[in-house]
N, CA, C and O atoms as CSV, one atom per row, in Angstrom:
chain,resi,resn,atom,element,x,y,z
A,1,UNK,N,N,65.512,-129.643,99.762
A,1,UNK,CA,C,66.724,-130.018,99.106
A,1,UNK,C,C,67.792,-130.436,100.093
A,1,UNK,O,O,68.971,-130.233,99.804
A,2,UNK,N,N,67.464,-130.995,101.216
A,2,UNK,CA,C,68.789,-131.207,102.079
A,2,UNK,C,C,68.873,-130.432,102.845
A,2,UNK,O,O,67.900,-129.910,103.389
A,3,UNK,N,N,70.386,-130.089,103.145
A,3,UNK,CA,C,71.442,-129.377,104.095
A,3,UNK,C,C,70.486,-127.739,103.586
A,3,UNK,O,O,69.952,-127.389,102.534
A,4,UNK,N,N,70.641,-127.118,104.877
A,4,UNK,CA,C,70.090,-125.622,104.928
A,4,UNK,C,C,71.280,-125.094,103.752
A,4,UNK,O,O,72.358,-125.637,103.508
A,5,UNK,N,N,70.674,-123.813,103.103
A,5,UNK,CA,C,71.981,-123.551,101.928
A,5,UNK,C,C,73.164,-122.134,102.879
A,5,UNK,O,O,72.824,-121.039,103.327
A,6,UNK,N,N,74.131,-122.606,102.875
A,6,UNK,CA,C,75.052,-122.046,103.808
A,6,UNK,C,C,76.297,-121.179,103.035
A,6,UNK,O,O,77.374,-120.763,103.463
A,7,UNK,N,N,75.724,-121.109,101.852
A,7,UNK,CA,C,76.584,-120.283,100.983
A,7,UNK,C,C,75.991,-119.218,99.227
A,7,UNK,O,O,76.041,-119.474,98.024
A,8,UNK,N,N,75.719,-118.572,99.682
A,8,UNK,CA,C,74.917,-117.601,98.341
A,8,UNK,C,C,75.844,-117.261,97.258
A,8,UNK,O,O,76.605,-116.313,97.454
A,9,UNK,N,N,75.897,-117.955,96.035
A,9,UNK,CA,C,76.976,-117.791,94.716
A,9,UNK,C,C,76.647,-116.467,94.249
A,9,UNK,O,O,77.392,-116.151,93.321
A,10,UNK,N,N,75.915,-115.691,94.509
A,10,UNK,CA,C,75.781,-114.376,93.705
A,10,UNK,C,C,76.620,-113.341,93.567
A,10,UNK,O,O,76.985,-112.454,94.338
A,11,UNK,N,N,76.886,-113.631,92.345
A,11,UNK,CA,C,78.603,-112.572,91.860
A,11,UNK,C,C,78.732,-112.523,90.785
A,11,UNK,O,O,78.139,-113.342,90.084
A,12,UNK,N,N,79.412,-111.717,90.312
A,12,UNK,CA,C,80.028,-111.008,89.164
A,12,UNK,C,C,79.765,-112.427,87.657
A,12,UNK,O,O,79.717,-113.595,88.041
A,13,UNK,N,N,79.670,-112.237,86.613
A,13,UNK,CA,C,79.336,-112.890,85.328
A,13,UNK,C,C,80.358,-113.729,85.032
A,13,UNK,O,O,80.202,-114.878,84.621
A,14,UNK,N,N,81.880,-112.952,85.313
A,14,UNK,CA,C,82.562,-113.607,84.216
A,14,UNK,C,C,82.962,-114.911,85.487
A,14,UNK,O,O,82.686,-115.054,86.678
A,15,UNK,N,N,83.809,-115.758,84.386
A,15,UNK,CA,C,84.195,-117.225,84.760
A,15,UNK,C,C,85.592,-116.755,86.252
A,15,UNK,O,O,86.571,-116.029,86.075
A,16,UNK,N,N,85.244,-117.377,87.437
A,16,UNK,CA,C,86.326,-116.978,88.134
A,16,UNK,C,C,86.868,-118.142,88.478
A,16,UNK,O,O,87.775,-117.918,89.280
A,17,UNK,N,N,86.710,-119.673,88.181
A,17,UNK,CA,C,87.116,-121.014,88.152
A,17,UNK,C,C,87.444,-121.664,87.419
A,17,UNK,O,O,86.868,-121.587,86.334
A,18,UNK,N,N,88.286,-122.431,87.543
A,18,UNK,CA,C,88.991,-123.672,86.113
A,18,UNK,C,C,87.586,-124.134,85.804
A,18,UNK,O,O,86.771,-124.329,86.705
A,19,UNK,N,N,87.338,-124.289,84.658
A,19,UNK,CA,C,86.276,-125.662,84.364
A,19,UNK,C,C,87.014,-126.724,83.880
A,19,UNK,O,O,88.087,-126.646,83.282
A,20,UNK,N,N,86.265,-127.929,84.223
A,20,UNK,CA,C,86.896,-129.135,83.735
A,20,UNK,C,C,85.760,-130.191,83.332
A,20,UNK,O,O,84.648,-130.320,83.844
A,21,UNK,N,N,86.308,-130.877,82.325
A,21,UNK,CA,C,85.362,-131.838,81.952
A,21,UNK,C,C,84.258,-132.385,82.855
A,21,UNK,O,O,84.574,-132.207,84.031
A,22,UNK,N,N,83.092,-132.978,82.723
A,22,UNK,CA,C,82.333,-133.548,83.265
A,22,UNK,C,C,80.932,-133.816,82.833
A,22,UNK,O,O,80.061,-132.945,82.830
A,23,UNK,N,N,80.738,-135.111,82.452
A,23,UNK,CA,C,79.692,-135.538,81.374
A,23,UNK,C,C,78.586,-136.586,82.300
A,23,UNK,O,O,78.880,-137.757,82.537
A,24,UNK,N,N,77.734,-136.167,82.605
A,24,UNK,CA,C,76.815,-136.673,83.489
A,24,UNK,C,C,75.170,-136.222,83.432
A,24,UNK,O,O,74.928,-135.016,83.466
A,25,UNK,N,N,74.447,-136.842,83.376
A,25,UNK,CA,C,72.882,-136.341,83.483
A,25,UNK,C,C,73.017,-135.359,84.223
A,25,UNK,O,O,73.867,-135.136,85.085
A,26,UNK,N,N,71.952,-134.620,83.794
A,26,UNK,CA,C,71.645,-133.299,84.792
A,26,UNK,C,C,69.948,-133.464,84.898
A,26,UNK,O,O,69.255,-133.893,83.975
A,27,UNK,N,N,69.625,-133.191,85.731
A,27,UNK,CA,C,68.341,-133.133,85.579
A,27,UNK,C,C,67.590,-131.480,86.054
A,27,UNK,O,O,67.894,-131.350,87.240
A,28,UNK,N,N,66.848,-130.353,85.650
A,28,UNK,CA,C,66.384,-129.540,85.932
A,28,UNK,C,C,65.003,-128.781,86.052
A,28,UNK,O,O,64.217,-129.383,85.320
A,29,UNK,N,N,64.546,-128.007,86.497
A,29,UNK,CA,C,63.353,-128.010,86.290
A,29,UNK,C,C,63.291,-126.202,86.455
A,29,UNK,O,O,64.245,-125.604,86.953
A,30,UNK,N,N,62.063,-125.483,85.973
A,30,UNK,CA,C,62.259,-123.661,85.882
A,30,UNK,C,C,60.682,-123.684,86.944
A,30,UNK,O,O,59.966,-122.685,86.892
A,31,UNK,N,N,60.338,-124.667,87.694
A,31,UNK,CA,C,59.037,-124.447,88.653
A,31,UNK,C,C,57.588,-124.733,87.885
A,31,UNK,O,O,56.475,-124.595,88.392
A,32,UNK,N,N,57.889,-125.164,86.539
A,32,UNK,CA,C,56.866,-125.405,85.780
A,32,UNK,C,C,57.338,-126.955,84.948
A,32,UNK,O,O,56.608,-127.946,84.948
A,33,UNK,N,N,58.346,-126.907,84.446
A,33,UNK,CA,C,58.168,-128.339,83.864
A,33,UNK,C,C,60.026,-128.781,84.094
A,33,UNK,O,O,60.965,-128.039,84.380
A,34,UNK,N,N,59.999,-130.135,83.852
A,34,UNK,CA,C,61.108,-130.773,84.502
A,34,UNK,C,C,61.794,-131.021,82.624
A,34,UNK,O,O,61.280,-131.000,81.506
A,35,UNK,N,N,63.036,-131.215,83.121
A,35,UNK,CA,C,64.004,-131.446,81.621
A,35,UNK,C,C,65.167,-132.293,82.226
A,35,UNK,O,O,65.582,-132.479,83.370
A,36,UNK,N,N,65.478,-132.675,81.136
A,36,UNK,CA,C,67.043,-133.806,81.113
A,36,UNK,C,C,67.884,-133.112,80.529
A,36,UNK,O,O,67.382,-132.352,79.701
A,37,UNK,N,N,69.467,-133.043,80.670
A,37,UNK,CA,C,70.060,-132.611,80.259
A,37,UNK,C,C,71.620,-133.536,80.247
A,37,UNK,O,O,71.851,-134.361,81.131
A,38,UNK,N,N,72.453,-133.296,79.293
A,38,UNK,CA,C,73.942,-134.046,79.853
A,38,UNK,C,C,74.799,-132.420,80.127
A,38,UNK,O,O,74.758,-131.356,79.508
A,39,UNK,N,N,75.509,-132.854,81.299
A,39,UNK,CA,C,76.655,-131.587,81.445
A,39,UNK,C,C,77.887,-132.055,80.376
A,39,UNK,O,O,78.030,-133.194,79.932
A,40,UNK,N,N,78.568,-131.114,80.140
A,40,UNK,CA,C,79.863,-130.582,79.540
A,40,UNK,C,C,80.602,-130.686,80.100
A,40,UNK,O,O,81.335,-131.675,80.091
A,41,UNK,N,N,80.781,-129.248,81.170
A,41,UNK,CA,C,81.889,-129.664,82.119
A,41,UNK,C,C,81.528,-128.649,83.190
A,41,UNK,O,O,80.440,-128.129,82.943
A,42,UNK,N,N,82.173,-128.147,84.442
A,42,UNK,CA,C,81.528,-128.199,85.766
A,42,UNK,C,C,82.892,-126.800,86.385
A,42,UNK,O,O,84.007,-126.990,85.899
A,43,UNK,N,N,82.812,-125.935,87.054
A,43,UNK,CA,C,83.581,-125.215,87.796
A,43,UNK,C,C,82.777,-125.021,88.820
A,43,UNK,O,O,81.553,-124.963,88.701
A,44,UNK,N,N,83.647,-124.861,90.347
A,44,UNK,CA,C,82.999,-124.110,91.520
A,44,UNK,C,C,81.647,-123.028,91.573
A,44,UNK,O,O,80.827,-122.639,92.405
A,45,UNK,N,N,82.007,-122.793,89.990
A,45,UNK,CA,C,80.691,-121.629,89.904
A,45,UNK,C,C,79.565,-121.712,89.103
A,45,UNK,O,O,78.552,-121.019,88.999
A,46,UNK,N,N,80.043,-122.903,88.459
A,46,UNK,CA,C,78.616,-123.415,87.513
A,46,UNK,C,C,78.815,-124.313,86.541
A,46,UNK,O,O,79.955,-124.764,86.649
A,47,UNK,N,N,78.197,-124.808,85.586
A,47,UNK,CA,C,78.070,-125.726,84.506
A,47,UNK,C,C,77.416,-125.735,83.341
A,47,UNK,O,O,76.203,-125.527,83.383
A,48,UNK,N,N,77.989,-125.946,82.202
A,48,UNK,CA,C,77.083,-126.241,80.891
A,48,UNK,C,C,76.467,-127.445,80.872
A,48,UNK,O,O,76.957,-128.505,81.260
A,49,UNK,N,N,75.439,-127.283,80.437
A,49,UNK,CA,C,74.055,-128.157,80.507
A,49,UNK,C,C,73.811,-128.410,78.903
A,49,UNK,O,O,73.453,-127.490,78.168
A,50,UNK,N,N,73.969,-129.330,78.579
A,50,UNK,CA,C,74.095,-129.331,76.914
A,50,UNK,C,C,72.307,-129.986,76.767
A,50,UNK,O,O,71.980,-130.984,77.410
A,51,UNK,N,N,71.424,-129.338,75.953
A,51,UNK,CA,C,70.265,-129.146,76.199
A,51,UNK,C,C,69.229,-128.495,74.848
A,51,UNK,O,O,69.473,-127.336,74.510
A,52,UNK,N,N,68.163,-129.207,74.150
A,52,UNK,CA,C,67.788,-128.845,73.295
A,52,UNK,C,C,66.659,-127.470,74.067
A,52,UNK,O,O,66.446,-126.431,73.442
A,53,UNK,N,N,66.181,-127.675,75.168
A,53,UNK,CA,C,65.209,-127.380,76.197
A,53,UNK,C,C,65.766,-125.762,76.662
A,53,UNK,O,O,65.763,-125.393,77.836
A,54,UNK,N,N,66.006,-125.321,76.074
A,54,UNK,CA,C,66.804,-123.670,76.299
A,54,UNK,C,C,65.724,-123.251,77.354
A,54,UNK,O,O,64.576,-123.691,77.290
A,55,UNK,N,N,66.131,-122.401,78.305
A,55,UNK,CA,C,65.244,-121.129,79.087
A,55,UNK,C,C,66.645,-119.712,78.883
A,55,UNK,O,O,67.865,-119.619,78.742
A,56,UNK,N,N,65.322,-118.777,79.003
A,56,UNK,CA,C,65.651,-117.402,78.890
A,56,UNK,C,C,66.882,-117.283,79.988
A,56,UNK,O,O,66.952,-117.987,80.996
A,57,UNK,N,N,67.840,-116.269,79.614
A,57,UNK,CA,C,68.907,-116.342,80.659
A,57,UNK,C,C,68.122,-115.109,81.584
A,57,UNK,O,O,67.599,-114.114,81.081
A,58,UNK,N,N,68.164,-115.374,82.825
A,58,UNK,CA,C,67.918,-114.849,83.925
A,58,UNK,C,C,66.634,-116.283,85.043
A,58,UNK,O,O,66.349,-116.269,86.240
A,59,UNK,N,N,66.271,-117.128,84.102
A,59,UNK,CA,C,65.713,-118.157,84.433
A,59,UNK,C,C,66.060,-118.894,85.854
A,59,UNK,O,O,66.829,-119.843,85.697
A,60,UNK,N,N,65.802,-118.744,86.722
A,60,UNK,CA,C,65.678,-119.569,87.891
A,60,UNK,C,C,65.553,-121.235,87.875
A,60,UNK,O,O,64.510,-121.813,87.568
A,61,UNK,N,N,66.440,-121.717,88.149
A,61,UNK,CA,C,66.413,-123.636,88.070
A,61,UNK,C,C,67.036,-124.131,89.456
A,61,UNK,O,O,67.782,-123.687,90.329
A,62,UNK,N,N,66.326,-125.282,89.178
A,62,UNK,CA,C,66.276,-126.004,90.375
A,62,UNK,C,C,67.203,-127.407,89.543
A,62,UNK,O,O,66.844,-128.126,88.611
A,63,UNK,N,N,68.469,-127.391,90.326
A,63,UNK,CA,C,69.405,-128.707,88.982
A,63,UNK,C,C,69.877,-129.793,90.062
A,63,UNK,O,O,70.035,-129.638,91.273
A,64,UNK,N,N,70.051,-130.905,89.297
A,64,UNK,CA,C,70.257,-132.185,90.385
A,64,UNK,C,C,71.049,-133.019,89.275
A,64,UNK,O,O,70.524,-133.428,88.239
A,65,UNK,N,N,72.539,-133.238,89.675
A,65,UNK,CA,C,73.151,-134.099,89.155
A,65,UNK,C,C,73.944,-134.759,89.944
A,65,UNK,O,O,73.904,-134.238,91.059
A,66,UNK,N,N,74.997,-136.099,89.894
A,66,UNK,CA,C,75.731,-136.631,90.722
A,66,UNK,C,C,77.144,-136.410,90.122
A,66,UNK,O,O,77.210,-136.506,88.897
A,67,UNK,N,N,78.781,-136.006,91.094
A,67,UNK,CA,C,79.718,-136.116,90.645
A,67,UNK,C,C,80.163,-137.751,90.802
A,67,UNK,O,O,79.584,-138.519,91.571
A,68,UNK,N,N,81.189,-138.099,90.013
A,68,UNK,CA,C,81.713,-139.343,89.906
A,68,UNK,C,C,81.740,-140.040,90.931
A,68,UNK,O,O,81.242,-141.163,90.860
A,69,UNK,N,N,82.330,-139.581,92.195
A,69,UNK,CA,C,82.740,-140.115,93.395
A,69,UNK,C,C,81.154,-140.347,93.923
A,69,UNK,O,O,81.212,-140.859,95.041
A,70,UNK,N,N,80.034,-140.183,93.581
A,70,UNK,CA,C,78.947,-140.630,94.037
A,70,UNK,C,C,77.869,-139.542,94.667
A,70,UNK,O,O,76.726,-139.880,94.976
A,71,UNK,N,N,78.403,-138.120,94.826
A,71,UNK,CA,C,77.845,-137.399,95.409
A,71,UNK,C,C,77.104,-136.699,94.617
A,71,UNK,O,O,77.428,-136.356,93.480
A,72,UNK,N,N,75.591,-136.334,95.427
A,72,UNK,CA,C,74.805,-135.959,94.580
A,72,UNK,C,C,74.944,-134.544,94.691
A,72,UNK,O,O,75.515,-134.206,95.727
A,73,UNK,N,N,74.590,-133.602,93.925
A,73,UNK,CA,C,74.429,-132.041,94.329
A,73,UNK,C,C,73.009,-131.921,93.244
A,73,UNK,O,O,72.742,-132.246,92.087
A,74,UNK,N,N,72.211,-131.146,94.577
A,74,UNK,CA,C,71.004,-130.947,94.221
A,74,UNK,C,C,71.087,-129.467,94.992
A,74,UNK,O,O,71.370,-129.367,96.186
A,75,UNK,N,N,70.718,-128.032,93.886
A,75,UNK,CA,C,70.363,-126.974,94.269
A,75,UNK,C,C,70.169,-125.964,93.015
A,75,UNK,O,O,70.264,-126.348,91.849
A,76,UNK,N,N,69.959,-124.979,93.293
A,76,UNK,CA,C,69.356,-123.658,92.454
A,76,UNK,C,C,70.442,-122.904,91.993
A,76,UNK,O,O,71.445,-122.440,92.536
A,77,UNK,N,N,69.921,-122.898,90.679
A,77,UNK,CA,C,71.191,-121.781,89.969
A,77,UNK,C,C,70.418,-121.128,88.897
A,77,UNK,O,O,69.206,-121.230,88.709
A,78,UNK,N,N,71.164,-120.533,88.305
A,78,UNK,CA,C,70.067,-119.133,87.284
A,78,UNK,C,C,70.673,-119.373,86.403
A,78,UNK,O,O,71.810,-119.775,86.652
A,79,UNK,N,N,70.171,-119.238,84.603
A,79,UNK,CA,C,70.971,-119.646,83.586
A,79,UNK,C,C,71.509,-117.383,83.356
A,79,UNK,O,O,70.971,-116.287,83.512
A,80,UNK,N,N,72.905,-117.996,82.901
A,80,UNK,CA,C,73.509,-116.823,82.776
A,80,UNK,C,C,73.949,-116.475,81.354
A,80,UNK,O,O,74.478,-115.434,80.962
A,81,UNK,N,N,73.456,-118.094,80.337
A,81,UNK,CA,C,74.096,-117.493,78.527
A,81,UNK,C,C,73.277,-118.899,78.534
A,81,UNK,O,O,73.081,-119.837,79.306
A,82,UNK,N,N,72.954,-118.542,77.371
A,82,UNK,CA,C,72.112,-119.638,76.042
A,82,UNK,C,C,73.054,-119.952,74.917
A,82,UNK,O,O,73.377,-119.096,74.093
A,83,UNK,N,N,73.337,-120.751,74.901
A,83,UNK,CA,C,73.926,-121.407,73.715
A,83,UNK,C,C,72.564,-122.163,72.464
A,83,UNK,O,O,71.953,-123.232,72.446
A,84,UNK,N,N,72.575,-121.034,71.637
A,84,UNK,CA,C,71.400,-121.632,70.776
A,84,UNK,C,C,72.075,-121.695,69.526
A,84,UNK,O,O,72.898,-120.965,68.973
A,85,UNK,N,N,71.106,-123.520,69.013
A,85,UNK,CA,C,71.482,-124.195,67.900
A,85,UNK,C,C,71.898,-123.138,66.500
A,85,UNK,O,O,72.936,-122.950,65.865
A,86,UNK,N,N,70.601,-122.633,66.431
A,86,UNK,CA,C,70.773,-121.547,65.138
A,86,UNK,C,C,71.783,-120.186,65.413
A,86,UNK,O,O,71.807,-119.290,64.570
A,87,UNK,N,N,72.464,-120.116,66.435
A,87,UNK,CA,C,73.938,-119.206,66.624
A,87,UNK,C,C,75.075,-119.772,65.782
A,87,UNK,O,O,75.896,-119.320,64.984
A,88,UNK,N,N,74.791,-120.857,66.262
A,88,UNK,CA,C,76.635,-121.630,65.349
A,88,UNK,C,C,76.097,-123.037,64.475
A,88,UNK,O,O,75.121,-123.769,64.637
A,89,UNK,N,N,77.054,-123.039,63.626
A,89,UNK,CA,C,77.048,-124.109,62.783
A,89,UNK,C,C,78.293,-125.428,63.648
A,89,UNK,O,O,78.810,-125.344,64.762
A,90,UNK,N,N,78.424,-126.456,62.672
A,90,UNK,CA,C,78.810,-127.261,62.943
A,90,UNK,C,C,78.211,-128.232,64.300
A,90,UNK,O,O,77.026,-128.451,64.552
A,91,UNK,N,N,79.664,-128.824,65.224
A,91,UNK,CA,C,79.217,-129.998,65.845
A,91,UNK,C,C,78.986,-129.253,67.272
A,91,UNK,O,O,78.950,-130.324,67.879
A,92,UNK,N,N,78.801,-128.307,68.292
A,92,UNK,CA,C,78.836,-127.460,69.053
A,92,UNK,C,C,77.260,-127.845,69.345
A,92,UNK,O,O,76.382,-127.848,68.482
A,93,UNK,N,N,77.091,-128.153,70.667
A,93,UNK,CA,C,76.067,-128.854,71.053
A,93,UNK,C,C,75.122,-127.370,71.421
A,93,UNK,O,O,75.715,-126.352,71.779
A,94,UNK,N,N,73.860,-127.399,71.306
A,94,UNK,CA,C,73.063,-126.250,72.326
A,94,UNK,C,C,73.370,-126.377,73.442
A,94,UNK,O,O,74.200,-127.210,73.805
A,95,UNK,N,N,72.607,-125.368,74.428
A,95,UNK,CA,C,72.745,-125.647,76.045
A,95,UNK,C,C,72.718,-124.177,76.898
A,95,UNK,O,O,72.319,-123.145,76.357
A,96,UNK,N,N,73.142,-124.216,78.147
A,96,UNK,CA,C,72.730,-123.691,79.149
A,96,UNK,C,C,73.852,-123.603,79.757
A,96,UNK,O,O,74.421,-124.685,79.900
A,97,UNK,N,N,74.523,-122.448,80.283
A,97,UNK,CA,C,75.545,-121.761,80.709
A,97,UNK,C,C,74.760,-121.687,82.457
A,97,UNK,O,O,74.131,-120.640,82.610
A,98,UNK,N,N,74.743,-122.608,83.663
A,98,UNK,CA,C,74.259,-122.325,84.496
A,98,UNK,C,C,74.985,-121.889,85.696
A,98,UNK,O,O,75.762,-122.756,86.096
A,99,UNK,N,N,74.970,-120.674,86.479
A,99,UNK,CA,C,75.705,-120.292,87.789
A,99,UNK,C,C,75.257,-121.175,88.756
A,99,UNK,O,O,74.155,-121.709,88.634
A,100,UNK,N,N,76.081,-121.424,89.839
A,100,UNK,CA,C,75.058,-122.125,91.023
A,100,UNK,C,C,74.456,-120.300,92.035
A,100,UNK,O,O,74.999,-119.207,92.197
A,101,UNK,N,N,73.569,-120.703,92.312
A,101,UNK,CA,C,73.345,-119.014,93.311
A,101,UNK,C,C,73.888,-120.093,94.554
A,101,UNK,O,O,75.017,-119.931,95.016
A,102,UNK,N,N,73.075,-121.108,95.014
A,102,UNK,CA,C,73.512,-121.363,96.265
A,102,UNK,C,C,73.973,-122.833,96.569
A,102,UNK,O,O,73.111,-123.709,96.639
A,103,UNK,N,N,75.299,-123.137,96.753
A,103,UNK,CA,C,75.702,-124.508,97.019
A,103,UNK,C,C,76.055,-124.404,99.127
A,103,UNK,O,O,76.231,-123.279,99.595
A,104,UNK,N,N,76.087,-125.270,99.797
A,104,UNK,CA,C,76.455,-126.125,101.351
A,104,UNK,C,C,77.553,-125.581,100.932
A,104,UNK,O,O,77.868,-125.136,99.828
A,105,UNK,N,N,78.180,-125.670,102.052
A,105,UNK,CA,C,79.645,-126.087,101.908
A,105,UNK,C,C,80.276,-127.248,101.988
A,105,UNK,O,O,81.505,-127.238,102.062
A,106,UNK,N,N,79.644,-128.327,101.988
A,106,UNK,CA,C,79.502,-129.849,101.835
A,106,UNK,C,C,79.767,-130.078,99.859
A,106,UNK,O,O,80.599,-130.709,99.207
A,107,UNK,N,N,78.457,-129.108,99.442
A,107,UNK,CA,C,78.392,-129.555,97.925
A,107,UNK,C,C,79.994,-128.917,97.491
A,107,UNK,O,O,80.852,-129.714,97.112
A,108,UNK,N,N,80.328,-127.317,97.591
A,108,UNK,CA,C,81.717,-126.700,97.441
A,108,UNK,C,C,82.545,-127.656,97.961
A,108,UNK,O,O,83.241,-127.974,96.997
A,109,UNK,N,N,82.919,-128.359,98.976
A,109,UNK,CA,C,84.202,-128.590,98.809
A,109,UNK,C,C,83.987,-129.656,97.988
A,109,UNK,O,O,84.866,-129.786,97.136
A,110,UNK,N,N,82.516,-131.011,97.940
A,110,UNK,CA,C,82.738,-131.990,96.667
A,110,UNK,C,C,83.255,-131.375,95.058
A,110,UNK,O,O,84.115,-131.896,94.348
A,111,UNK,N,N,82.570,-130.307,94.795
A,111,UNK,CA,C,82.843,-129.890,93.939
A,111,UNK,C,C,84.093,-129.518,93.460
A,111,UNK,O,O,84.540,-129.831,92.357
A,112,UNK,N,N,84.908,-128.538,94.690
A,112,UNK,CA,C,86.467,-128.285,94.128
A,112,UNK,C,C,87.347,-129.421,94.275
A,112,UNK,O,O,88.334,-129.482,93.543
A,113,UNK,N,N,87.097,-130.428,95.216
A,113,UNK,CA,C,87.678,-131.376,95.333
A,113,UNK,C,C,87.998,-132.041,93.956
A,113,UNK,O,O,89.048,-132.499,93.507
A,114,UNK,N,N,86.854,-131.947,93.485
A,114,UNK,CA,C,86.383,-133.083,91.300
A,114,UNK,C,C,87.412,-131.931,90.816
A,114,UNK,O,O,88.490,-132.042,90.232
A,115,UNK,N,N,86.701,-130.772,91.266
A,115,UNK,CA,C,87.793,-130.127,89.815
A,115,UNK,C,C,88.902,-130.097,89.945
A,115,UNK,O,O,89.523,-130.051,88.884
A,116,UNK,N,N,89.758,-130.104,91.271
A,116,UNK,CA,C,90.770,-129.862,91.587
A,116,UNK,C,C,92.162,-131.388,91.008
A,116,UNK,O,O,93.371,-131.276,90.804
A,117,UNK,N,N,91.515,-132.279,90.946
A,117,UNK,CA,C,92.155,-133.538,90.561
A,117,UNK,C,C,91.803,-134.030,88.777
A,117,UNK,O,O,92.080,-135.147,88.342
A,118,UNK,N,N,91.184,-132.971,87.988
A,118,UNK,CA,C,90.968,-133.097,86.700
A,118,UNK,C,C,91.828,-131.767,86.177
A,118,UNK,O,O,91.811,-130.610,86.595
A,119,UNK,N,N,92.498,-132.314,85.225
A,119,UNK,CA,C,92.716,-130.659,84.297
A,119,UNK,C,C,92.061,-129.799,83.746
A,119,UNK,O,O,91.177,-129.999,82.913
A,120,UNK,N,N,92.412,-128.818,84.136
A,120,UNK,CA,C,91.687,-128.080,83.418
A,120,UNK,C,C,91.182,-127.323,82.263
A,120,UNK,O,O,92.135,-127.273,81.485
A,121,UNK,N,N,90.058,-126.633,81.684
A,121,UNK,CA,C,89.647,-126.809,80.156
A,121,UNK,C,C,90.112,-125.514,79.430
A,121,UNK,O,O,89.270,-124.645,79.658
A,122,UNK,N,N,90.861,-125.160,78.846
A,122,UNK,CA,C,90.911,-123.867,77.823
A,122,UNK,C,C,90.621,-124.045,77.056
A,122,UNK,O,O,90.696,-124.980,76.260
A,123,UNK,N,N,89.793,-122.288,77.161
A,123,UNK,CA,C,88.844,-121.967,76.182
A,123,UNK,C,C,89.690,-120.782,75.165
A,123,UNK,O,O,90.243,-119.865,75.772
A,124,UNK,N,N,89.742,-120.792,74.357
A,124,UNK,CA,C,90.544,-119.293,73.521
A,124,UNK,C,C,89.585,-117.994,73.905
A,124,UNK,O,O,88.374,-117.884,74.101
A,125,UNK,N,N,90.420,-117.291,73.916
A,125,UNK,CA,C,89.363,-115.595,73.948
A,125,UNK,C,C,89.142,-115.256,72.921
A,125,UNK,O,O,88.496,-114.224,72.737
């Protein structure tokens, strides 16, 4: 996957970053079969993966998408919540709540850099 990984995301559940929009292919794979996905939107610590293709949360993935400015980020993150169809009604897409475990510090600063120049998303509690 590139650059040696020079930073281990493994921490605490809840959200500790703005998320902000961001609608882009994702592409992933759990070491057995490969899936497509579109993201939602994106924080320093992870991304929704809007996705008919659910895996169990604790699932190990290997995810590869590009931010706007052209940069690709390709690395491993673990799904941490399932968003499944038959939970909610209406227009609320399925998908995949994914942490990154390990981004460069190349991919982190592309990353806060995107979020840092988009607003950011509230969610109600």
């Amino acid at each position: 996957m590139g650059e040696p990984a020079t930073r281990d995301r493994e921490h605490s559940h809840r959200r500790q970053a703005a998320r902000v929009d961001l609608e882009v292919e994702v592409s992933f794979n759990d070491h057995s079969n490969f899936y497509v996905g579109f993201s939602e939107n994106i924080s320093e610590g992870g991304l929704f993966v809007a996705t008919y293709n659910l895996q169990p949360v604790g699932t190990e993935i290997e995810i590869k998408f590009g931010l706007p400015d052209g940069t690709e980020i390709e690395t491993v993150g673990v799904v941490r919540w399932v968003r499944d169809p038959r939970d909610r009604e209406g227009e609320i897409p399925p998908g995949l709540g994914i942490q990154f475990r390990v981004l460069t510090e190349r991919q982190l600063d592309s990353i806060r850099e995107f979020t840092s120049l988009q607003d950011p998303i509230f969610f109600p509690d």
